[in-house]
N, CA, C and O atoms as a GROMACS GRO file, in nm:
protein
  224
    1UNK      N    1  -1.558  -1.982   0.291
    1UNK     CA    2  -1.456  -1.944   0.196
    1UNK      C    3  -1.347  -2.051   0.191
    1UNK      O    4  -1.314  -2.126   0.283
    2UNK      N    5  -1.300  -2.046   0.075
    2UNK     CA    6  -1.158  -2.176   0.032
    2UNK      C    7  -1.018  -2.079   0.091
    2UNK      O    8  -0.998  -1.960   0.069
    3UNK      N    9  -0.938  -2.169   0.166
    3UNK     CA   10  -0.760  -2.134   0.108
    3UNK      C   11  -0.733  -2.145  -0.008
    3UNK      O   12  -0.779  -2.200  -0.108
    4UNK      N   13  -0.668  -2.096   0.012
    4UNK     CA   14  -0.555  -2.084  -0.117
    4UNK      C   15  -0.376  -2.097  -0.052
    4UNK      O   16  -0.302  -2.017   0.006
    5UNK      N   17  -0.363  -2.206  -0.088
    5UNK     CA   18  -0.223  -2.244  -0.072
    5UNK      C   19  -0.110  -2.248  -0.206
    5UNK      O   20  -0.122  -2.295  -0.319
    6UNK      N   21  -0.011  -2.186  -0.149
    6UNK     CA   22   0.115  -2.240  -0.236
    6UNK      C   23   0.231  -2.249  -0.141
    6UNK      O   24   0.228  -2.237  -0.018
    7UNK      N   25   0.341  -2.274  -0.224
    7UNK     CA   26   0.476  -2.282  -0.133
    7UNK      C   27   0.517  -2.158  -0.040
    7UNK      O   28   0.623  -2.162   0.024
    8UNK      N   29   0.473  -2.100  -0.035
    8UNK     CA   30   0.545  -1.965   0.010
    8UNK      C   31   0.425  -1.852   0.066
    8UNK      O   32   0.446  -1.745   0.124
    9UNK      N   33   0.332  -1.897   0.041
    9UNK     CA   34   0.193  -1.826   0.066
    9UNK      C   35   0.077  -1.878   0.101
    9UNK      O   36   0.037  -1.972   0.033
   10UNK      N   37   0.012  -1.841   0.192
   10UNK     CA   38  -0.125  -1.891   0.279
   10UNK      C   39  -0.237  -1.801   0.244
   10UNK      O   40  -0.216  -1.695   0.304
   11UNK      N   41  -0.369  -1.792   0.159
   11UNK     CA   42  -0.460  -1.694   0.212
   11UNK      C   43  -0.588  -1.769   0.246
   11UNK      O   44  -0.642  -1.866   0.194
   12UNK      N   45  -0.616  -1.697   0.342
   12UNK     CA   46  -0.747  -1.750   0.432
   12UNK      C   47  -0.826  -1.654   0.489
   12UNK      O   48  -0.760  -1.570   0.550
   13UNK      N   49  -0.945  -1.637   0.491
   13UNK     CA   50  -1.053  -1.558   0.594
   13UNK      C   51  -0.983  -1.555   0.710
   13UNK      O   52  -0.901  -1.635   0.756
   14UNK      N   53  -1.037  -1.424   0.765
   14UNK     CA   54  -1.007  -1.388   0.884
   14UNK      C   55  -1.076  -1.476   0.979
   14UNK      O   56  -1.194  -1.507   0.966
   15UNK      N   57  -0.983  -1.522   1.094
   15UNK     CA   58  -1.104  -1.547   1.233
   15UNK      C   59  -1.075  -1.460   1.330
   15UNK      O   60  -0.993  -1.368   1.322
   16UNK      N   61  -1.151  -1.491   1.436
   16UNK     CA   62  -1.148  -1.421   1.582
   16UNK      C   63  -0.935  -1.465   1.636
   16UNK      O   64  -0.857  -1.389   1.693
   17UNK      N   65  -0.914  -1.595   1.593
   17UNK     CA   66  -0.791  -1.598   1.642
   17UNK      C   67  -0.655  -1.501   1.582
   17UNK      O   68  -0.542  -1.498   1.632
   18UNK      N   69  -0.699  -1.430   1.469
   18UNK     CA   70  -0.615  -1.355   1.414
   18UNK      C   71  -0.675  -1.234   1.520
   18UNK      O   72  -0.588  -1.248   1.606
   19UNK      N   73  -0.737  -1.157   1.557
   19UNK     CA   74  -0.771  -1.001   1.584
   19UNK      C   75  -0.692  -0.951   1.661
   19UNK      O   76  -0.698  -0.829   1.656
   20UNK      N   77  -0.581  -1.008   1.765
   20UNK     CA   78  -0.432  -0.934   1.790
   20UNK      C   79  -0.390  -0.880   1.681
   20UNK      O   80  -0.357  -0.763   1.664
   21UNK      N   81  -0.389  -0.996   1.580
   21UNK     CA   82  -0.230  -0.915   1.490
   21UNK      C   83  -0.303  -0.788   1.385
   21UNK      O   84  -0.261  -0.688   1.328
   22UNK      N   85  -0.452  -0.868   1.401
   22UNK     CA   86  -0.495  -0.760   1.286
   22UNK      C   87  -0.525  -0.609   1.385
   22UNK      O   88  -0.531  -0.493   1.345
   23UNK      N   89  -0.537  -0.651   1.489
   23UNK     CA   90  -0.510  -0.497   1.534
   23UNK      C   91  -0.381  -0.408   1.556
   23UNK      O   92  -0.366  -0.308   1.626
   24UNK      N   93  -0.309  -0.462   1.488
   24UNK     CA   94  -0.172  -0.425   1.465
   24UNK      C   95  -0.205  -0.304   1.375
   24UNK      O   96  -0.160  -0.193   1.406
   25UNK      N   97  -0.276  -0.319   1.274
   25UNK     CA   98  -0.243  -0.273   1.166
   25UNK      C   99  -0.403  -0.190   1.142
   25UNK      O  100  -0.425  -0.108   1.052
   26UNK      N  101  -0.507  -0.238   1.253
   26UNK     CA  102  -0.616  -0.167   1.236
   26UNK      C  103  -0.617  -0.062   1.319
   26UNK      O  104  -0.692   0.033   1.295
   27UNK      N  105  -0.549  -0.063   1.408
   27UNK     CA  106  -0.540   0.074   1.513
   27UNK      C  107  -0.369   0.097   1.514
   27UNK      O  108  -0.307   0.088   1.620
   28UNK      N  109  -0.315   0.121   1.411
   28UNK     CA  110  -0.243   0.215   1.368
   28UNK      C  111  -0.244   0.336   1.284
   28UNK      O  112  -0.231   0.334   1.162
   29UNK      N  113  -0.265   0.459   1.370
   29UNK     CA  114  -0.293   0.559   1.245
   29UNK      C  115  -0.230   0.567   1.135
   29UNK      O  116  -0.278   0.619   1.035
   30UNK      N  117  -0.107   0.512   1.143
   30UNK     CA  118  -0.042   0.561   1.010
   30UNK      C  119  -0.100   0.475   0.905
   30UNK      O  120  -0.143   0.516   0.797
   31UNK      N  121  -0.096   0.346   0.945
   31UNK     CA  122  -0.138   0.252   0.831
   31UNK      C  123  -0.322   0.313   0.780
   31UNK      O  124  -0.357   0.342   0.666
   32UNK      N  125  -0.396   0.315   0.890
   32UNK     CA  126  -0.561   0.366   0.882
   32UNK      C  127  -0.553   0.489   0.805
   32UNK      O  128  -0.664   0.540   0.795
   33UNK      N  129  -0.448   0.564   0.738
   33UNK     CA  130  -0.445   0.668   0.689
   33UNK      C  131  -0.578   0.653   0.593
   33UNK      O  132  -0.684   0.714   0.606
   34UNK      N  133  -0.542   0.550   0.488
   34UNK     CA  134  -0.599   0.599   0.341
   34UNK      C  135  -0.704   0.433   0.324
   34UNK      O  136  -0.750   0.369   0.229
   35UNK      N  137  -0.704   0.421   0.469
   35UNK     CA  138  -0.826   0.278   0.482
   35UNK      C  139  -0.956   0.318   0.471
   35UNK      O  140  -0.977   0.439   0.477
   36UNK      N  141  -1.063   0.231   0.455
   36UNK     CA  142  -1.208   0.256   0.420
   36UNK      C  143  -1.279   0.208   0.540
   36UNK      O  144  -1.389   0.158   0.518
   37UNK      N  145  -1.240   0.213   0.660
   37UNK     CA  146  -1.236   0.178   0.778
   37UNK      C  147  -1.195   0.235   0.883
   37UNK      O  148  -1.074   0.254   0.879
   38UNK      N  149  -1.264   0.284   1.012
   38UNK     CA  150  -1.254   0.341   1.074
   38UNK      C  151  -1.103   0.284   1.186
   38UNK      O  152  -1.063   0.172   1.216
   39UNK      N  153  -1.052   0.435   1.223
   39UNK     CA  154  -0.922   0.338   1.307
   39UNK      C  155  -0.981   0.260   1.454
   39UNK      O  156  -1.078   0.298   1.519
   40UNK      N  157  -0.919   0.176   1.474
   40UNK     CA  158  -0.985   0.078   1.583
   40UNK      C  159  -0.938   0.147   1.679
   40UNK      O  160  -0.842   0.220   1.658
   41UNK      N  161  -0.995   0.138   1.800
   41UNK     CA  162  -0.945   0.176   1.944
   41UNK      C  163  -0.901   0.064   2.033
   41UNK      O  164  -0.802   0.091   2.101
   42UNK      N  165  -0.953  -0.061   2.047
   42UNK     CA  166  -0.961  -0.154   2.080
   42UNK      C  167  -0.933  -0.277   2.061
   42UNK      O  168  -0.963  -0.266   1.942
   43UNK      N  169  -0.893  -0.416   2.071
   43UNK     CA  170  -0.864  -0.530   2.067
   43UNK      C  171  -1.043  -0.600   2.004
   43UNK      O  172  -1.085  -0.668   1.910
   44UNK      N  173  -1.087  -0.545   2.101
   44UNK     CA  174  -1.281  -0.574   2.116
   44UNK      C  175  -1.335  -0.507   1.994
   44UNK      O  176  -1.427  -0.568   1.940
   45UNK      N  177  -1.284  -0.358   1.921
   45UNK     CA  178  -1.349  -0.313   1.807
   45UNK      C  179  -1.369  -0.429   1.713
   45UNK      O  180  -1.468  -0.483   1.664
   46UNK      N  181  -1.164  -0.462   1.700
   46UNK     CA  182  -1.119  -0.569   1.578
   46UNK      C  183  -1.163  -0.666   1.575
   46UNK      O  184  -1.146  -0.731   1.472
   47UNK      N  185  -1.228  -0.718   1.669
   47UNK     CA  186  -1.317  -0.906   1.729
   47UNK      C  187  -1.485  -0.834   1.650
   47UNK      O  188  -1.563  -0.904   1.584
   48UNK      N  189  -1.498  -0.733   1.670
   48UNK     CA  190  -1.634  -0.724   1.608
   48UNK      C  191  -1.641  -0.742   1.472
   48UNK      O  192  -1.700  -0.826   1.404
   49UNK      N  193  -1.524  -0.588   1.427
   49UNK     CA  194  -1.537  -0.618   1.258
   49UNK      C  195  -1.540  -0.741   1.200
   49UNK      O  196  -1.626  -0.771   1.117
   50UNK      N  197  -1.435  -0.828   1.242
   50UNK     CA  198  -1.394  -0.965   1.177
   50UNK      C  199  -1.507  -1.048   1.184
   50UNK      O  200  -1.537  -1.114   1.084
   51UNK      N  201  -1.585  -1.056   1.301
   51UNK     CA  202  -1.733  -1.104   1.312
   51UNK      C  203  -1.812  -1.044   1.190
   51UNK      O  204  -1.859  -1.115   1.102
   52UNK      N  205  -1.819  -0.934   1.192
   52UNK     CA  206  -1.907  -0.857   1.068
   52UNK      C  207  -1.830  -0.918   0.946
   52UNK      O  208  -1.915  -0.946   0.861
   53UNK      N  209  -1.730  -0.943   0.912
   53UNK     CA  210  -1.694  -1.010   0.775
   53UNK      C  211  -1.704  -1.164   0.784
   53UNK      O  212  -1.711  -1.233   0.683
   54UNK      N  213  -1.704  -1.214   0.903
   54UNK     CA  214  -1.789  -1.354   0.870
   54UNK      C  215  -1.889  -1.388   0.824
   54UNK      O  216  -1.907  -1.505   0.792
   55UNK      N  217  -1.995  -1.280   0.804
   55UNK     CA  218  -2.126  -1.262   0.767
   55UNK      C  219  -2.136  -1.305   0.582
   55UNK      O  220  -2.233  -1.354   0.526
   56UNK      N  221  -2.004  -1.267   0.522
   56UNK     CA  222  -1.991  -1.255   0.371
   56UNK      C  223  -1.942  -1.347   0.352
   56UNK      O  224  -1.910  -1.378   0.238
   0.00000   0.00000   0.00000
């Protein structure tokens, strides 16, 4: 997959070095409310999924 850069904004594929922060927000119930994704339990869940979207 490409970045996408501008002044003020970064988007990029996930890696394994993001899955702290994204477990911020993946094993928070409140946020997992109305997600299409199960809530994470783990640090190790979020290292898998992100593996599973490297696949695409």
């Amino acid at each position: 997959m490409k970045k996408m850069e501008t002044e003020r904004l970064i988007l990029r594929p996930l890696s394994q070095d993001d899955a702290n922060a994204v477990f911020e927000w993946t094993g928070d119930p409140i946020v997992n409310r109305y997600m299409p994704y199960p809530l994470h339990e783990s640090v190790h869940q979020t290292e898998e999924w992100i593996r599973s979207l490297e696949m695409y």
